[in-house]
Each structure stands twice: as C-alpha cells, then as structure tokens.
C-alpha positions as a Markdown table, in Angstrom:
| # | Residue | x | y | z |
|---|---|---|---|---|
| 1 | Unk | -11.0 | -83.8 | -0.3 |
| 2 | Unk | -11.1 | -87.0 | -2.2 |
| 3 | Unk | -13.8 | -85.4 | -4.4 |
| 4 | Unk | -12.6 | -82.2 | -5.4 |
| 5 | Unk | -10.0 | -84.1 | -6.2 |
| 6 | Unk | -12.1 | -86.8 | -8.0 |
| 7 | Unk | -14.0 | -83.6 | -10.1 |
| 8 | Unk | -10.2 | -81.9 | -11.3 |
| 9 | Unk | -9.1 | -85.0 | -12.7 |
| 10 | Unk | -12.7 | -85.5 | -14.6 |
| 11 | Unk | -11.9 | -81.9 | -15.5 |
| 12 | Unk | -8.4 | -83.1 | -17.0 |
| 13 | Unk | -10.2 | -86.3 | -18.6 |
| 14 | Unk | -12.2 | -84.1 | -20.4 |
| 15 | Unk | -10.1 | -81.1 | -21.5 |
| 16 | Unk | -7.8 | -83.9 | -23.0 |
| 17 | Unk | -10.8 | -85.0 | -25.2 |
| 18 | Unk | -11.8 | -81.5 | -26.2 |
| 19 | Unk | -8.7 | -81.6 | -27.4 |
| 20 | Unk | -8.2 | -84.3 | -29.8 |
| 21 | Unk | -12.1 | -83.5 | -30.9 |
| 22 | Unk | -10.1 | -80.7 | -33.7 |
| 23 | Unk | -11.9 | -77.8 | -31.5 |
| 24 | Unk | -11.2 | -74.8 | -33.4 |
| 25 | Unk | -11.8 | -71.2 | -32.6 |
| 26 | Unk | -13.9 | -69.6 | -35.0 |
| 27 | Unk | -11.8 | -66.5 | -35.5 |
| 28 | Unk | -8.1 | -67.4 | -34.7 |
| 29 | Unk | -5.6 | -64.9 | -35.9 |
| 30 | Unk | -7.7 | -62.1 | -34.5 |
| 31 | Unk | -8.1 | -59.1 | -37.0 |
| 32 | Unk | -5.8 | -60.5 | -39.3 |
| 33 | Unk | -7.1 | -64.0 | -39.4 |
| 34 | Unk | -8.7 | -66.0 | -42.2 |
| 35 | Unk | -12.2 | -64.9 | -41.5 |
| 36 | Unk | -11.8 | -61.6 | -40.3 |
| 37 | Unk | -10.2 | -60.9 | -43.4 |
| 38 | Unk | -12.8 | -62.2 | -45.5 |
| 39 | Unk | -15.8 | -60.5 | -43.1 |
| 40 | Unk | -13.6 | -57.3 | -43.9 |
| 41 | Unk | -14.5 | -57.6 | -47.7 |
| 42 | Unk | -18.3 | -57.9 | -47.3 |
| 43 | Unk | -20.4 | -54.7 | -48.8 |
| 44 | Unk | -23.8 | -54.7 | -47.1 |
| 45 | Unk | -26.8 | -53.9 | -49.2 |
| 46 | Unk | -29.7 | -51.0 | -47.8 |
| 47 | Unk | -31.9 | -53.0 | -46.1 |
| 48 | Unk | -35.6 | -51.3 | -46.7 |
| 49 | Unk | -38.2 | -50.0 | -43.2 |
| 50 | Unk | -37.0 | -49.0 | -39.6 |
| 51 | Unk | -35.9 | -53.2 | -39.1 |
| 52 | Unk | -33.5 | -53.0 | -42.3 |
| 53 | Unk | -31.9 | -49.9 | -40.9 |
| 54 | Unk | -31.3 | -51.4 | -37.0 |
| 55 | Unk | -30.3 | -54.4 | -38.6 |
| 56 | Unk | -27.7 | -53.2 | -41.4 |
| 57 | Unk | -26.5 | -50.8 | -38.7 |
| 58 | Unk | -26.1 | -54.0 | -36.3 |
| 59 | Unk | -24.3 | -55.8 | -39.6 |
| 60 | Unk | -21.9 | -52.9 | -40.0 |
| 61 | Unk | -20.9 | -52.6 | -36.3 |
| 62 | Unk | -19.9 | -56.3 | -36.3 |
| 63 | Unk | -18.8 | -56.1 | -39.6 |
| 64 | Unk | -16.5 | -52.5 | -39.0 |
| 65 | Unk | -13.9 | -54.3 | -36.7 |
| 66 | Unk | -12.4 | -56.3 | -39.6 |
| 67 | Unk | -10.4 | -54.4 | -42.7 |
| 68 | Unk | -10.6 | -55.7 | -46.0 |
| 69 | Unk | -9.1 | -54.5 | -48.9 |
| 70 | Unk | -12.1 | -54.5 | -51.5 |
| 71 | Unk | -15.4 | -56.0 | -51.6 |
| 72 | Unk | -15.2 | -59.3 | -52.4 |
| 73 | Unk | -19.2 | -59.8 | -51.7 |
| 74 | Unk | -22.6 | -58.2 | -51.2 |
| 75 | Unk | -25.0 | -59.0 | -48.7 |
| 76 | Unk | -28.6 | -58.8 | -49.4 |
| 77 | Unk | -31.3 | -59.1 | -46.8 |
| 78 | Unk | -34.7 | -58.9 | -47.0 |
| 79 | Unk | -36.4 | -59.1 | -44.0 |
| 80 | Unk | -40.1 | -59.1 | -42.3 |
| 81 | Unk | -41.5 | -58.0 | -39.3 |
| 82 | Unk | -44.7 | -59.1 | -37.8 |
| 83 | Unk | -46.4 | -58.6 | -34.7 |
| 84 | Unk | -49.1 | -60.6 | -33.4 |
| 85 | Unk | -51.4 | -60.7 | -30.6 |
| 86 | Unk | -52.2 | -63.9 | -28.5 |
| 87 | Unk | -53.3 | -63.6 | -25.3 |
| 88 | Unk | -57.1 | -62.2 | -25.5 |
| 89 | Unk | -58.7 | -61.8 | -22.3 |
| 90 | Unk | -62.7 | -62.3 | -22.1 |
| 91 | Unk | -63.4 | -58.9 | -23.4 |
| 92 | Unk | -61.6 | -59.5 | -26.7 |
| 93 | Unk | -58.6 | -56.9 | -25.9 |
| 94 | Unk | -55.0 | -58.4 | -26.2 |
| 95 | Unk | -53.1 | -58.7 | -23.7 |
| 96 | Unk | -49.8 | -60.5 | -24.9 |
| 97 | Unk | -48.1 | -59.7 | -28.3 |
| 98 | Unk | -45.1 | -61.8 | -30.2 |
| 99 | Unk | -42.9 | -59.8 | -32.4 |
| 100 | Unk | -40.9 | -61.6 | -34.7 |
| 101 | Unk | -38.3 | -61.0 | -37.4 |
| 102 | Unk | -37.1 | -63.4 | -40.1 |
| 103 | Unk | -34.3 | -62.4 | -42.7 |
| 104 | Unk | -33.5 | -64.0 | -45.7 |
| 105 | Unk | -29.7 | -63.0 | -46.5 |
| 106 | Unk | -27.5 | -63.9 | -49.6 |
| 107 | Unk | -24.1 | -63.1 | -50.0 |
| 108 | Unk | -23.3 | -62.8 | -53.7 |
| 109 | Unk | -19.6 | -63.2 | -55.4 |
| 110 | Unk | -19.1 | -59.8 | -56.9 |
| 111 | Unk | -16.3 | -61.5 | -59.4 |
| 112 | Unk | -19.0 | -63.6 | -61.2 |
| 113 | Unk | -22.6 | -62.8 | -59.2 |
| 114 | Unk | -22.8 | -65.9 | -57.9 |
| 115 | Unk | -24.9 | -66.3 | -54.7 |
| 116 | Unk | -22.4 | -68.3 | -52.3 |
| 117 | Unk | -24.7 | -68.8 | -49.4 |
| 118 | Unk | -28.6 | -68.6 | -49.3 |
| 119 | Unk | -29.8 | -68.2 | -45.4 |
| 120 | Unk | -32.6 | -67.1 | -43.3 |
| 121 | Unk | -32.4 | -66.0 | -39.5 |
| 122 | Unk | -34.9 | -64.9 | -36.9 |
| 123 | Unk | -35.9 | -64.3 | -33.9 |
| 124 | Unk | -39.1 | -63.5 | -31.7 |
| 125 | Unk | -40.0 | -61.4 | -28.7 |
| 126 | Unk | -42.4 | -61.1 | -26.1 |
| 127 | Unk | -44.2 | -57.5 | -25.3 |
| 128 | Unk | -46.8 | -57.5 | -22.7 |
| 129 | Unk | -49.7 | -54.6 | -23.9 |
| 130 | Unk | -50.2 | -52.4 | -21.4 |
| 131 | Unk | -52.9 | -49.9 | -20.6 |
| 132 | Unk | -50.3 | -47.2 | -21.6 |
| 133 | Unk | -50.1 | -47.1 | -25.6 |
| 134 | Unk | -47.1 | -45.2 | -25.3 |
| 135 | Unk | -45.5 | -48.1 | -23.1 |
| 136 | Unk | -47.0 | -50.7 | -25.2 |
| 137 | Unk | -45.7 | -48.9 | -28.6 |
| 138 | Unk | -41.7 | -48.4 | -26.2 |
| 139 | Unk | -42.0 | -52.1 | -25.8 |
| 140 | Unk | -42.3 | -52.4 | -29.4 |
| 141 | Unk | -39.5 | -50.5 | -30.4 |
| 142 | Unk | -37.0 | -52.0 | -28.0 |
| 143 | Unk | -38.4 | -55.5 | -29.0 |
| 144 | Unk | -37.5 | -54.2 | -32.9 |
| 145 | Unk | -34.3 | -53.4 | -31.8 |
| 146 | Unk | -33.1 | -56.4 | -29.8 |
| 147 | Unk | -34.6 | -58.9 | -32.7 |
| 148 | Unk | -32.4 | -56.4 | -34.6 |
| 149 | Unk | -29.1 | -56.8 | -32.9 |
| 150 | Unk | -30.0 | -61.1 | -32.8 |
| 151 | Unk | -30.6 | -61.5 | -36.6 |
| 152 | Unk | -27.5 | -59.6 | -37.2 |
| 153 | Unk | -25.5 | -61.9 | -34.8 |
| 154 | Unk | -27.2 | -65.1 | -36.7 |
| 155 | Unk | -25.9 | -63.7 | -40.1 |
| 156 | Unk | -22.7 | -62.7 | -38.9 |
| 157 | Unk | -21.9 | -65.6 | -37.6 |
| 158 | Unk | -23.4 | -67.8 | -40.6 |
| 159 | Unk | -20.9 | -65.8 | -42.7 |
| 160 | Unk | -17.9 | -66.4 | -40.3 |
| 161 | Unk | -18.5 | -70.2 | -41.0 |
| 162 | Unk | -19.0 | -70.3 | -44.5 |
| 163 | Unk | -15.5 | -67.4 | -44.7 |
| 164 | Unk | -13.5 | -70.6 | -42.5 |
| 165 | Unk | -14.9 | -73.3 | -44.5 |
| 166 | Unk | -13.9 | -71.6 | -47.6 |
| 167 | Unk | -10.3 | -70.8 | -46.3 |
| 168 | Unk | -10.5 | -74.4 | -45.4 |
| 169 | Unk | -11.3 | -75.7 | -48.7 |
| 170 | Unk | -9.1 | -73.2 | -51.1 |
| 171 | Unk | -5.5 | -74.3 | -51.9 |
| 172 | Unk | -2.8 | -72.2 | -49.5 |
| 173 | Unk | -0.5 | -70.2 | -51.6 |
C-alpha cells in the first residue's frame, strides 16, 4: 500500500514539473489553430517516380485535414530511393536487402520566393529476399510504401514546428 502510494505522489511530483517546463501541444486550437491554419495554406509540388507519388499522396492526406484560404507556400521535394543488398551468403546470392528513402524538402514563400526552411528526412527498411521474386519484389513495394507514409510524417511535422515558431515570432494583431 505504502508504495502505490509512494509511485502517485512521484506521479504528482512530476506532472507538476511538466508543467512549469512551458509543455506545449504542438497543434492547440485544433483545425483552427495557429498551425493548422498555416499547414492549410501549403501547395505541394509533383514529386517525380512511384516514391514522389506515395509520398505527395502521404503529404496531401496529412495536409487535407487543415483549410487554408490560399497558398501561402510551396513544397518541393526531391527524393531518392535506393536499395541495397547486404547479407551475401557463400554462394554470392543476397539474402538481406535495406531500402532507404531520403527527401530533401523546401518550403518556399510564394509572396517573395523565398525558401523558409531547407530539410531532409528519411527512413530505411529491412526486406528479407526470398526464393519467390514475386514475394521479394511485394516486400519491396510495401517497404516503398511504409518509407513513404514515414518521410511524409518527418516533413509534416518539420513544417508544424517551423508554422508555431513563426506564429510565435510574428507580432499578434
């Protein structure tokens, strides 16, 4: 008894410093919040190959829940793709592959074509080669598409932080 009761009041002790740390959320205000609304004003740039399409279309499903009333910004990625084997068995045939997808994004001012942030992102996979091409070359695919769905995360949310810090930083009106 004594230590549950010990562990809730470490669990108070410690939500009181989380607290006064100035913890706060990321998009507060929901939809209509300072960083949805900017989010909502970002035009994304075709993105060239089968990754630039998975990848825009993982940008515009994030980026689809907010509303903004113009574009206020472009996004331009460029992005690539490699695959590479590393496990070799004795007779030279791979065994092991790593799939890995970088993007370098800039979101650029429409009003004066400024870029306003210069990022990269990326992310790598795992795909086990199998005596089935077709499995192997399924493995592939979903890899693609899960590195996908990652580096649009990574660049939504490096947007999401620069949109608060420059609410943060602009005079209120």
């Amino acid at each position: 008894m004594t230590r549950m009761i010990a562990r809730i009041a470490t669990i108070v002790a410690l939500s009181t410093l989380v607290t006064g740390c100035n913890l706060r959320p990321l998009y507060a205000g929901g939809t209509s919040g300072v960083v949805a609304s900017e989010l909502g004003n970002v035009e994304i740039e075709p993105i060239a190959g089968k990754a630039g399409w998975l990848t825009r279309n993982a940008l515009k499903d994030q980026l689809e829940a907010f509303e903004g009333e113009q574009s206020k910004y472009r996004l331009i990625v460029v992005l690539e793709d490699k695959i590479a084997g590393f496990g070799v068995r004795s007779n030279t045939r791979i065994t092991r592959e790593r799939r890995s997808l970088r993007a370098r994004y800039q979101l650029v001012r429409l009003s004066d074509s400024v870029v306003v942030l210069d990022a990269t992102a990326g992310s790598d996979a795992g795909i086990d080669v199998v005596s089935s091409e077709y499995a192997t070359l399924a493995a592939e695919d979903t890899a693609l598409e899960n590195l996908a769905t990652r580096v649009a995360n990574q660049i939504i949310t490096r947007l999401s932080l620069y949109a608060r810090t420059e609410a943060s930083a602009s005079p209120n009106p």
